[in-house]
C-alpha positions, -999 to +999 in steps of 0.1 A: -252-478-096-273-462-065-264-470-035-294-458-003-271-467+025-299-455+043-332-446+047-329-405+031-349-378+023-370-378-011-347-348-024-314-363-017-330-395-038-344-376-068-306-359-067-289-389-063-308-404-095-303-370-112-267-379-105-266-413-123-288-399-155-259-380-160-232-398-152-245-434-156-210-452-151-207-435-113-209-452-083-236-428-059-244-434-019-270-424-002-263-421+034-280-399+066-257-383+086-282-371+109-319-371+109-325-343+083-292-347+070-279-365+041-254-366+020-245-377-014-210-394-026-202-404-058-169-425-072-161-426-105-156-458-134-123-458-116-133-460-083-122-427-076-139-400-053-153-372-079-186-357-061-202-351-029-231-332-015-251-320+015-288-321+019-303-307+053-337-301+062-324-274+091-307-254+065-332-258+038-307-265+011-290-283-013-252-273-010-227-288-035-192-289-036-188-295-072-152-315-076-168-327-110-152-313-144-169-290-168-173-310-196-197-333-174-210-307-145-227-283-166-261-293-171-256-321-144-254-295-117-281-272-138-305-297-134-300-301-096-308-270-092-344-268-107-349-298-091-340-281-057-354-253-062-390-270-066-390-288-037-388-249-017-351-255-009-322-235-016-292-244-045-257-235-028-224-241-053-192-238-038-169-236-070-190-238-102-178-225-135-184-203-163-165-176-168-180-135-162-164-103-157-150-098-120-167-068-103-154-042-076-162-073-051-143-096-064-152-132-068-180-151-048-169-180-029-205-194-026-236-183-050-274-194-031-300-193-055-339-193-040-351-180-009-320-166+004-301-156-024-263-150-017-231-141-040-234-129-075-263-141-090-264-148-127-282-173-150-250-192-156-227-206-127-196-184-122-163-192-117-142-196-088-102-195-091-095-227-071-097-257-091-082-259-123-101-287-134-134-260-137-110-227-155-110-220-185-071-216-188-053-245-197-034-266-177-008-294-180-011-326-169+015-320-142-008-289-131-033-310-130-016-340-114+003-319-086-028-296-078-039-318-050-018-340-025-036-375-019-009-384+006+005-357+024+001-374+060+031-397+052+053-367+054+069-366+090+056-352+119+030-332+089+007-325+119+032-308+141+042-288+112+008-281+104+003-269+146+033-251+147+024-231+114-014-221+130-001-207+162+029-186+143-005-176+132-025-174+160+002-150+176-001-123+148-039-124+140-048-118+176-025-086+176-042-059+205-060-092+218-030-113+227-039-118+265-067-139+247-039-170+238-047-186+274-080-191+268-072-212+234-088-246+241-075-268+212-069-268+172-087-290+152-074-299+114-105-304+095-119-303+059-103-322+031-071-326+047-089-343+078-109-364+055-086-376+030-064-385+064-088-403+080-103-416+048-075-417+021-097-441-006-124-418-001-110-382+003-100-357-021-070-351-017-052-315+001-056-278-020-050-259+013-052-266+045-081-258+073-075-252+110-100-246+130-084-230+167-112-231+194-111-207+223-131-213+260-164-193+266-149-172+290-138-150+256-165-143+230-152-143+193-173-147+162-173-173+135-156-155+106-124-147+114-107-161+086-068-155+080-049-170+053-011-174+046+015-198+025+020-223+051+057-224+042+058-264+043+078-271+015+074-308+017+036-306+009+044-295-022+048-264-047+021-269-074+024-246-103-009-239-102+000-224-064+028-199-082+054-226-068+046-212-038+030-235-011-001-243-002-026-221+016-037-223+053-065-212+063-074-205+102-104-197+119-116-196+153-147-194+173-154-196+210-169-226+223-202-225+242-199-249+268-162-263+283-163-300+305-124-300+303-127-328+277-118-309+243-132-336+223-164-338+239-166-301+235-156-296+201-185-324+190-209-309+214-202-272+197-208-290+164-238-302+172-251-270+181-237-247+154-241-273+125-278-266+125-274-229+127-247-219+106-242-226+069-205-227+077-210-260+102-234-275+086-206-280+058-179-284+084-197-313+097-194-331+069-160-335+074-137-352+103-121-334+128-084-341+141-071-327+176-035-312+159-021-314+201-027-351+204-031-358+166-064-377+174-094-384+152-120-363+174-153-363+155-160-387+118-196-379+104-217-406+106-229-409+065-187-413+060-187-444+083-218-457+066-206-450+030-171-463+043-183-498+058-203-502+022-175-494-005-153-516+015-175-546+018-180-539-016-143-543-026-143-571-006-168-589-027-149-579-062-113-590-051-130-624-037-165-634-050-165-657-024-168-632+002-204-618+008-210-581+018-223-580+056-256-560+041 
C-alpha cells in the first residue's frame, strides 16, 4: 500500500513505488517535511517500522538509512539507486552490505555514489559493522532480539543518566579548552533514541545513543567533533553483539549561530539553517530533538507528525470499522 501523505516530489514517488515492487506486503508514506524535502517510511506485514529515507532537493540526494535485511535489500536498494542516479541526484547508504576486504582506512560509514562521490566506492554495497541484521556472521535470535532497545525510556530518570554521562564527557573532550564549558547552551538527545521516545510505534528502537551539546556563538567550534564512549548505563542493556559491554554514546557539538536566550528556539532556528547546508543536518532533521536539562520535546519533523496522524487514524479504522479516518 502507498500512502502520499502529501503532495512530494516525482523522485520520492517513483522510490516509494520502487519500494512496494519489492516489497509488495509493506505499508509506504509519502510525507514532505519541508518544501524540497521528503521523506519515505515504510512498516512492515506486521506493522512494524523496517525503512525510511530522505529525499532533498537542497542536498541533491537520495540518502537511505537502510534498516531493511539482506535477503530483501539487495536489489531493492540496487534499483533505487539507478533510479536516483538518473534523475542527476546523488545515492547516499548509510549501512549497506556486502562483504570486501577492509583497507588501511578502515570502514566507510557513508558511500555517495554520482556527482559527489564519497567513501569507498565499489560496484557492490559494502558492509558496515553495526547492524547485525546486514553481516554476514551469524547471530542468535537473542543477538538479534537484544541488539536494539524499543523501550529504554521506561527506565528511571534514563535522561538524567543519559545528561550526566555527556558532560562526564564534555569535561574530558574539551581538555586545553575547558574555560569553554560556560559558554555550553544546552544538550539535545536526538536520533533514534529521540525518535523511538517520542514516537515508540514508529521508531526503531536504541543501538547507541546521540547527544548533540550546543555551545553560544561567542565560541566557534566545528561540526565534527565526534567522541564516542561505553555509556556505562547498565540498565540499557548489555547486548552480545555490544561485547556485553554497553551501548555506545556518541557526542558532538557545534556552536550555534544566533542565541535569543530561548534554547529551543535556537536549536530549531540552527536547524533550519544548517539542515540545508550540511549532509550531517539534513539527516539530523529527520529526527526529534529532546532538551536532556528539562527533558522536553524541542523540535519533531514535520513528515513524522503527518505520517504519525495517518498510521494512527489508520489503526483507528482497523480496531473499529465504524470509525472513519479524518482524511
Amino acid at each position: 500500500m502507498l500512502n502520499s501523505v502529501t503532495k512530494v516530489q516525482g523522485l520520492t514517488t517513483a522510490l516509494g513505488n520502487c519500494f512496494l515492487r519489492h516489497i509488495p506486503n509493506a505499508e509506504v508514506y509519502l510525507a514532505e517535511d519541508i518544501p524540497g524535502e521528503d521523506h519515505i517510511f515504510a512498516l512492515d506485514a506486521a506493522s512494524k517500522p523496517m525503512f525510511d529515507m530522505l529525499v532533498s532537493a537542497a542536498r541533491k540526494f537520495a540518502f537511505v538509512w537502510y534498516y531493511l535485511s539482506p535477503t530483501k535489500g539487495f536489489d531493492l536498494v540496487a534499483d533505487m539507486k539507478e533510479i536516483t542516479l538518473l534523475t542527476g541526484n546523488d545515492f547516499v547508504i548509510k549501512y549497506p552490505n556486502i562483504t570486501v576486504p577492509k583497507n588501511k582506512m578502515g570502514w566507510p560509514t557513508i558511500v555517495r555514489y554520482g556527482k559527489h562521490p564519497a567513501g569507498q566506492l565499489l560496484d557492490k554495497f559494502i558492509a558496515k559493522k553495526g547492524n547485525p541484521a546486514l553481516e554476514t556472521k551469524a547471530y542468535t535470535e537473542e543477538d538479534l532480539a537484544t541488539y536494539r532497545n524499543y523501550e529504554w525510556y521506561v527506565v528511571p530518570d534514563a535522561m538524567g543518566k543519559i545528561l550526566e554521562v555527556s558532560k562526564r564527557m564534555v569535561l574530558k573532550r574539551l581538555g586545553k579548552n575547558i574555560d569553554k564549558l560556560p559558554n555550553i547552551r544546552g544538550y539535545c538527545l536526538y536520533a533514534g533514541c529521540a525518535y523511538s521516545k517520542a514516537y515508540p510505534q514508529l521508531g526503531f528502537g536504541m543501538r547507541d545513543i546521540d547527544v548533540e551539546v550546543l555551545f553560544s556563538p561567542k565560541w566557534y567550534t566545528n561540526t565534527r567533533a565526534a567522541y564516542t564512549w561505553a555509556c556505562g548505563i547498565d540498565e540499557f542493556g548489555k547486548p552480545n553483539y555490544f561485547g556485553g559491554k554497553t551501548r555506545w554514546l556518541d557526542l558532538m557539538w557545534n556552536s550555534m549561530h544566533t542565541e535569543t536566550g530561548d534554547f529551543a528556539q535556537d536549536v530549531c532556528t540552527y536547524m533550519s539553517e544548517m539542515r540545508l547546508k550540511s549532509d550531517r543536518w539534513a539527516t539530523m532533521s529527520q529526527r526529534p530533538f529532546y532538551d536532556l536539562e528539562t527533558e522536553e520535546l524541542i523540535y519533531v519533523p514535520e513528515w513524522i507528525k503527518r505520517v504519525s496522524a495517518i498510521v494512527s487514524s489508520l489503526r483507528i479504522v482497523a480496531d473499529d470499522p465504524a470509525e472513519k479516518p479524518w482524511f
